[in-house]
N, C-alpha and C positions, 0 to 999 in steps of 0.2 A: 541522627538526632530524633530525640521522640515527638518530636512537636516544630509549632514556629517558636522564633524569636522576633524579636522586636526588631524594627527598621525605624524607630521613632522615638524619642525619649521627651518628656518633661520634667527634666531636672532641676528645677527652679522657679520660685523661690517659695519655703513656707509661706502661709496664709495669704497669697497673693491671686488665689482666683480658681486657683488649680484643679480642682474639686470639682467644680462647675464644670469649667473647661474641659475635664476629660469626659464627664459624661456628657456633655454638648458633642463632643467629636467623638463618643463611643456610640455615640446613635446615627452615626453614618453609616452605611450599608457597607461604603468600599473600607470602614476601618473595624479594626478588630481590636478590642481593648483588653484588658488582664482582667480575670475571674475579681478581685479588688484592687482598686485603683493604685494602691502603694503595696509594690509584692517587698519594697525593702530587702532587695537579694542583694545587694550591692553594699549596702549599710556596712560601716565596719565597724570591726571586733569592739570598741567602747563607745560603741552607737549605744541609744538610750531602746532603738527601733532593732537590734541584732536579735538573728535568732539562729541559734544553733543549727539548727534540721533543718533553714532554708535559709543559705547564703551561698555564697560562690563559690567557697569550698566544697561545695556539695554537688558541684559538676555542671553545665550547662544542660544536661537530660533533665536536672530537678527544675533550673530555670523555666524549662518550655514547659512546664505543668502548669502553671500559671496562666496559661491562657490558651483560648477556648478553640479549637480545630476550625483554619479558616473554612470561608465558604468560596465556590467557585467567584465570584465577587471583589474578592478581598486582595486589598494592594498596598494596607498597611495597618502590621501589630503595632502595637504601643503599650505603656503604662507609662505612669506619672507618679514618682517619688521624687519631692521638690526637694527633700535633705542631698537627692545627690550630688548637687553642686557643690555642695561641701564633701564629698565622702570619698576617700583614696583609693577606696577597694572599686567604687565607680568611675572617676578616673582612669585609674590602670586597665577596666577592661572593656568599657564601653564602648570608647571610640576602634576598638578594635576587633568586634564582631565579627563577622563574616559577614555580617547583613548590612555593613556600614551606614549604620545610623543617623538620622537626623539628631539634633537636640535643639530644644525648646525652651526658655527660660523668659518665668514672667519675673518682673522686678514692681515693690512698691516701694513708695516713699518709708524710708528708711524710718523715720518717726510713728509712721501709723504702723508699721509693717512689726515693729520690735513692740508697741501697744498692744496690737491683734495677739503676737505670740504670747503674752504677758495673760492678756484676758483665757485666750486658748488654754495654757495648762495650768492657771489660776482654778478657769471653773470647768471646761468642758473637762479636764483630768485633774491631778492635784497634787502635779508638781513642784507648784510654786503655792506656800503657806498661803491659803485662806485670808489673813488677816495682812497682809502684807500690803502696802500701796506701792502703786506704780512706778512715784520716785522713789522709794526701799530700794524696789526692783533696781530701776537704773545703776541707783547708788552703789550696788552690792554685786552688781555686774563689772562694773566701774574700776572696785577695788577687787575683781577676783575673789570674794570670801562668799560666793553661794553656790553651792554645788546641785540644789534643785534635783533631788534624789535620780542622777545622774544624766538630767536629761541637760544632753548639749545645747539645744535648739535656744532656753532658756541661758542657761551657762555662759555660754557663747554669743551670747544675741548681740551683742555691739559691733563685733569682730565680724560676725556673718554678715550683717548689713553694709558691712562697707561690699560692695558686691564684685568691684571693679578688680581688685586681683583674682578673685574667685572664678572670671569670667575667663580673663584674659589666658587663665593656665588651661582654660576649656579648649580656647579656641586657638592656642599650642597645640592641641594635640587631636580637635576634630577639623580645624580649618575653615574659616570664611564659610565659604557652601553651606556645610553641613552643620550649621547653626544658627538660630535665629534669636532676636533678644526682646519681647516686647514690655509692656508695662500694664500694670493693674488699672492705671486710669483708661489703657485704650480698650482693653479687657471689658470695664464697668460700662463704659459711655458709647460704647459700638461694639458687640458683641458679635453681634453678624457679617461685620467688617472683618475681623480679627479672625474669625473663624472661617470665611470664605480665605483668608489669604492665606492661611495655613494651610486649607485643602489645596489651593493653587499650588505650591511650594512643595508638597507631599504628592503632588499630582491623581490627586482624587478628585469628584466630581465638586463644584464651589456653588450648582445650582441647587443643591441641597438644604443647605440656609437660606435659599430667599423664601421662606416663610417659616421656617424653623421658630418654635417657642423656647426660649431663653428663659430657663430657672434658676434661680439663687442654690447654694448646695453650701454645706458644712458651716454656716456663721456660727460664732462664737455666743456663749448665753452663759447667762448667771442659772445655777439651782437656787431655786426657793427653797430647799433644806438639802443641806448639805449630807445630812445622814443616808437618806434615799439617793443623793449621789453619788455617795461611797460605794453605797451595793450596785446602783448601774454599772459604773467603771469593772466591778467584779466580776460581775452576772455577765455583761456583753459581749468581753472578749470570747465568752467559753460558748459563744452563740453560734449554731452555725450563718451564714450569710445566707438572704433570699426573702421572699415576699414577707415570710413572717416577723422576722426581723426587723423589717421596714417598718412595718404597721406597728410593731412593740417601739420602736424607734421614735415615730411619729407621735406616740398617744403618751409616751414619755413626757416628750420635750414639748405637749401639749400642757401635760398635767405639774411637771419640776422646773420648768424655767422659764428664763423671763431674760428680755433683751440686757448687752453686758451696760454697764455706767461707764459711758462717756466722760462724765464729767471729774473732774479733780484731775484731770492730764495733760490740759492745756500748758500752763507752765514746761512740764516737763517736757514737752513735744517740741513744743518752742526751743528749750535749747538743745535737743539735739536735731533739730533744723539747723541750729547753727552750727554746731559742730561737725555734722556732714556737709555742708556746703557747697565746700571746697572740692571734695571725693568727689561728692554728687555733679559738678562741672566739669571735671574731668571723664567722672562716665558719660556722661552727656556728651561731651568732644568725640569720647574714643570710637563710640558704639550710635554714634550719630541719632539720639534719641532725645525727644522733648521734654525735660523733668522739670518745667515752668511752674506745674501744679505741684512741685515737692516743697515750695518755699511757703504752705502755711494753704 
């Protein structure tokens, strides 16, 4: 093997924390993260995220390039690609590593969680028409007639959020143990909780976080001209990653946007609270978790 592999996965769920979460627990001494958060090796063939030259066809040698030569220290690789809960090709080879893997999955309220992906490739990409409102979105999801120039996340956003089959075929096939399931409210409102208990569980040092600074990473934002976000989207990918990029990163989304509008999606949110409900109780039973705060 040319490298490590991961003994640690966060596969779940888009825009529920992830982002954060992995560079919180990439700046732990004993954990060893991926060169970018989402190496998307597992992504399959009509993933919107596939890419020819790095997927799992390309051998588990291309895998381990992904991430950075431990230190004597180190007691757990990782990345976090949250589409993998949904993805077949992660599935099929994940839970059967050699390094038999933890996995990780945050969950949000199914209403905000399907909002966040709406604003995401609304405005930080441009997936989803510009001009489009929220209930469109729903509506159009609803009937199956939006294809959202192939991105699933969008496509699929109903389907995805019910999360409870999605979970249970995980945990066919990693087993109780080697799974854990938390939530975006426990994520937001105890951070240092959630992340000492993962180190407990990954069996890394948990005294790390008590005084750990806790940052916000990836929120979603509207362009102030959409024109100059057509060319970021263009310009960025072909960037390479690292200081400079950070600092272009930052002076961007200082000078092109602005927090996403809330408003006008109360309605909408409202009924699919209600229409997950029922799901949402049932995951709550299965996976003995508190989704009291999903109800509004």
């Amino acid at each position: 093997m040319a490298g490590p592999l991961p003994n640690f996965f966060i596969a779940g769920v888009p825009k529920a924390g992830t982002t954060a979460l992995f560079n919180w627990l990439a700046a732990h001494p004993q954990m060893n993260g991926a060169y970018e958060k989402e190496t998307c090796f597992f992504a399959d063939p009509d993933s919107h995220a596939y890419r020819a030259d790095f997927c799992v066809a390309q051998g588990l040698d291309t895998y381990s390039t992904a991430f950075p030569a431990p230190t004597l220290s180190t007691r757990v690789t990782f990345e976090a690609t949250p589409f993998y809960i949904y993805s077949r090709a992660a599935l099929e080879h994940i839970p059967g590593l050699e390094t038999c893997p933890k996995v990780l999955f945050i969950l949000r309220d199914p209403a905000d969680q399907i909002a966040s992906v709406f604003d995401y490739f609304q405005n930080n990409y441009s997936h989803i028409p510009a001009g489009l409102t929220f209930e469109a979105f729903v509506s159009a999801v609803h009937q199956g007639n939006g294809d959202f120039k192939g991105n699933e996340l969008a496509r699929n956003a109903l389907g995805y959020a019910d999360y409870l089959p999605w979970l249970m075929t995980w945990r066919e096939r990693v087993g109780e143990a080697r799974m854990m399931v938390r939530t975006f409210d426990q994520l937001r409102d105890n951070p240092r909780a959630i992340c000492k208990e993962i180190a407990g569980w990954l069996d890394v040092s948990e005294e790390f976080f008590d005084d750990f600074v806790f940052t916000k990473e990836n929120e979603s934002y509207r362009p102030r001209n959409r024109a100059l976000q057509t060319l970021n989207i263009a310009v960025r990918e072909r960037l390479p990653k690292g200081r400079v990029y950070d600092m272009a990163r930052r002076l961007y989304r200082k000078v092109n946007t602005r927090p996403v509008d809330r408003a006008g999606k109360a309605e909408t949110k409202a009924q699919l609270r209600a229409e997950f409900a029922a799901r949402n109780q049932l995951l709550a039973e299965t996976f003995d978790l508190d989704l009291t705060n999903w109800g509004g």
